[in-house]
One Martini backbone bead per residue (centre of mass of N, CA, C, O) as a GRO file, in nm:
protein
  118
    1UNK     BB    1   9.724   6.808   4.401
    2UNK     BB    2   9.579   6.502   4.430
    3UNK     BB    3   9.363   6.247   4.279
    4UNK     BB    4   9.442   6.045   4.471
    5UNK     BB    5   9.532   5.808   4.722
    6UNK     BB    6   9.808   5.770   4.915
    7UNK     BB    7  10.038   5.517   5.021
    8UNK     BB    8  10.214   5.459   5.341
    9UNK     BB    9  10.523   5.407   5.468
   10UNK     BB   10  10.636   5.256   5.765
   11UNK     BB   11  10.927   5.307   5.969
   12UNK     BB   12  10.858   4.970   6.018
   13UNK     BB   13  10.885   4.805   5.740
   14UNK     BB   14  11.158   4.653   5.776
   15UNK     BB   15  11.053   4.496   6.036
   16UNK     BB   16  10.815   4.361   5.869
   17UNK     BB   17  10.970   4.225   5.684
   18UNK     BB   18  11.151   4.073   5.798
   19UNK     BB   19  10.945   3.866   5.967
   20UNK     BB   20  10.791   3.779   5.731
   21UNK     BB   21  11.098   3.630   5.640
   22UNK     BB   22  11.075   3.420   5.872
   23UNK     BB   23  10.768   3.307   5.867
   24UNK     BB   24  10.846   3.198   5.561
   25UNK     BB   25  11.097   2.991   5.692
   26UNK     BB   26  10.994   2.941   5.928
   27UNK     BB   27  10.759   2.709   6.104
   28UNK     BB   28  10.835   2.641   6.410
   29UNK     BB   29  10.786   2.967   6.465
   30UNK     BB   30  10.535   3.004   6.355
   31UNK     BB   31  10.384   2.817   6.547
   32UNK     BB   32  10.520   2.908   6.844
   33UNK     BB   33  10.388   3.228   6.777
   34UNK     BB   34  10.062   3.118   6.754
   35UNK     BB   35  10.053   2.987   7.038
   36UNK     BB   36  10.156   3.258   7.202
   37UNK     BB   37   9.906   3.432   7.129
   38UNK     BB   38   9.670   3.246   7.182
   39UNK     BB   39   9.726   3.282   7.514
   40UNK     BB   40   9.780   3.614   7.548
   41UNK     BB   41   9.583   3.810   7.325
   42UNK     BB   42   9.302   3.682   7.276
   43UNK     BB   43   9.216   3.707   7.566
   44UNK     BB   44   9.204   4.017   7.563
   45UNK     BB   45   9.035   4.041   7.343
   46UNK     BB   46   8.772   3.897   7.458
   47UNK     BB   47   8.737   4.090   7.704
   48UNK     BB   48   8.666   4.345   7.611
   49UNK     BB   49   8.448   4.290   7.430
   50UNK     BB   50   8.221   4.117   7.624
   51UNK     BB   51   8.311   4.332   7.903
   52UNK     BB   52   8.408   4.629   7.740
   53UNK     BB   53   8.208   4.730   7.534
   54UNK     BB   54   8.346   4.641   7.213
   55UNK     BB   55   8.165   4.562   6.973
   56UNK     BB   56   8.040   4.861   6.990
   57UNK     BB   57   8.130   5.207   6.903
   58UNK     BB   58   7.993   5.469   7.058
   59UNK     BB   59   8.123   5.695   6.844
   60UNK     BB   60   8.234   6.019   6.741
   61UNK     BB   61   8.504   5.924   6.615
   62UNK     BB   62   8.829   5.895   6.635
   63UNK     BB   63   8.867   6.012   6.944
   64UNK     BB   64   8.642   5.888   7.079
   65UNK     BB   65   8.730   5.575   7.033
   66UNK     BB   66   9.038   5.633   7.128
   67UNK     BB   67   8.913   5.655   7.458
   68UNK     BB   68   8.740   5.387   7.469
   69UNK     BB   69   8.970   5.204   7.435
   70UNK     BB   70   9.157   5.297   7.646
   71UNK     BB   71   8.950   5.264   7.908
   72UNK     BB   72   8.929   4.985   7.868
   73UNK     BB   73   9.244   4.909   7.867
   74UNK     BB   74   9.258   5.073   8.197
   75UNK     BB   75   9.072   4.851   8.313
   76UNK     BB   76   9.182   4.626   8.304
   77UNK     BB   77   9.474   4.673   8.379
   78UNK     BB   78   9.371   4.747   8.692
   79UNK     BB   79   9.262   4.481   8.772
   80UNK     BB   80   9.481   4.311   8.707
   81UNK     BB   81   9.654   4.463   8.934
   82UNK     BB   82   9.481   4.417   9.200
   83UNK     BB   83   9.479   4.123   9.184
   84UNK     BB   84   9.775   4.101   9.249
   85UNK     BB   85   9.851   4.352   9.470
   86UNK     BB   86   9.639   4.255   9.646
   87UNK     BB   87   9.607   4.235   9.950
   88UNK     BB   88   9.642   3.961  10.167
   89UNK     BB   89   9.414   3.760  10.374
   90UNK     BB   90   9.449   3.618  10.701
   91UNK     BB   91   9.239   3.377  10.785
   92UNK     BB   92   9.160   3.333  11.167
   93UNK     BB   93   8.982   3.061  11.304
   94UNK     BB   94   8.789   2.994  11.548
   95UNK     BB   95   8.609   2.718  11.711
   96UNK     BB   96   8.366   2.780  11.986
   97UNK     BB   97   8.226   2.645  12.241
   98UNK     BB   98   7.952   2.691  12.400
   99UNK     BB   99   7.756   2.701  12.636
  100UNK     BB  100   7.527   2.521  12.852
  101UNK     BB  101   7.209   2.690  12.774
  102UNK     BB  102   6.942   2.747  12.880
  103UNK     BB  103   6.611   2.848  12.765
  104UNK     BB  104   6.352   2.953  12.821
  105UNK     BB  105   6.171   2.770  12.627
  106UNK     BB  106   6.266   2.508  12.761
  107UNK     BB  107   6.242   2.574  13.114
  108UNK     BB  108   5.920   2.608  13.040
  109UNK     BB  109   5.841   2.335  12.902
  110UNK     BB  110   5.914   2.150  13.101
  111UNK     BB  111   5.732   2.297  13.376
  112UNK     BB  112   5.507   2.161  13.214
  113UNK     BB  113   5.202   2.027  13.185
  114UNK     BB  114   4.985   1.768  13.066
  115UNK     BB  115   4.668   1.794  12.943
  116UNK     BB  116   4.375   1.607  12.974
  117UNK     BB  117   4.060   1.557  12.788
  118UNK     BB  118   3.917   1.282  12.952
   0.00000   0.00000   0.00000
């Protein structure tokens, strides 16, 4: 048993490696994919917190944090799916003309007389 904490790395180190190395190489990729980013994930981060009370997550534990996060994304991820696949309905409306037809109150009031009290 060690007396310090050892941090390993991930299996896709190289992978992350290369990237990074690309990133540092290349600015107009970096530009392009700064930009590539920025409209399509942060776009769902920014819906998660704002509407999927993900600003703080009241949850004791790693394992109930990673249900509220999960449902959260398979909320969103449901909406997005219903947007897109639900059925679209089209409505035929047509406007007609009512027949011209009296009212009892108006051919009750056309019927009286005016009386006046001089």
């Amino acid at each position: 048993m060690t007396k310090f904490k050892k941090l390993d790395d991930s299996i896709h180190k190289p992978l992350y490696d290369a990237m990074h190395e690309k990133l540092n190489r290349d600015k107009n990729y970096t530009r392009y994919l700064t930009k590539r980013r920025s409209s399509t994930v942060e776009p769902v981060l920014g819906t998660l917190i704002n509407h999927h009370s993900m600003k703080r997550i009241n949850a004791r534990g790693i394992k109930s944090a990673n249900k509220h996060v999960l449902m959260a994304a398979l909320s969103y991820n449901l909406k997005k799916l219903l947007k897109f696949s639900a059925r679209k309905v089209k409505i035929k409306a047509q406007i007609q003309d009512l027949p011209k037809v009296k009212s009892w109150f108006l051919s009750k009031l056309q019927n009286t007389s005016v009386i006046s009290l001089n």
